[in-house]
N, C-alpha and C positions, 0 to 999 in steps of 0.2 A: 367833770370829776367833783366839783365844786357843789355841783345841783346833787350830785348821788349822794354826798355829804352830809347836804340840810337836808336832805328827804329821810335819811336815815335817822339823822338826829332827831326830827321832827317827830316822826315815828316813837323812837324808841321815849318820845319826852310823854308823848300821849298815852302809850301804854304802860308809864308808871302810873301817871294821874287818875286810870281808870281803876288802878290798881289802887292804890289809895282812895280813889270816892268809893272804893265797898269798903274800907277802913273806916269810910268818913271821914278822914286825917283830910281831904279837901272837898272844893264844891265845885256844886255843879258848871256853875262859871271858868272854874281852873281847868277843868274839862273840856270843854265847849274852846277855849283859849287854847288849847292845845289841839284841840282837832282842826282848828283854823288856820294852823299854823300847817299841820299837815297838807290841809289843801292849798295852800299855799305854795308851801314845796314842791307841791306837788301839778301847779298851774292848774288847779281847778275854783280857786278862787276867782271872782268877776273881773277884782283888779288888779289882779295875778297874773292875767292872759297878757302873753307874749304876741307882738304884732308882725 
């Protein structure tokens, strides 16, 4: 429940930020930072993988 949680949150934090880098209001970095965070969540990260 816990992982469905942060994957969602991770989500929905990534799709403001993209939503904002066409504002401009951020950068590309905050982006990037947010999508890493997704795959994170989402165990697609290198040092994310579960053993």
């Amino acid at each position: 429940m816990a992982m469905a949680m942060a994957m969602a949150m991770a989500r929905q934090n990534l799709k403001a930020k993209k939503q904002l880098r066409k504002l401009d209001a951020v950068g590309d970095i905050e982006v990037a930072a947010a999508n890493t965070e997704v795959q994170k969540a989402d165990g697609h990260a290198p040092w994310a993988r579960r053993r």
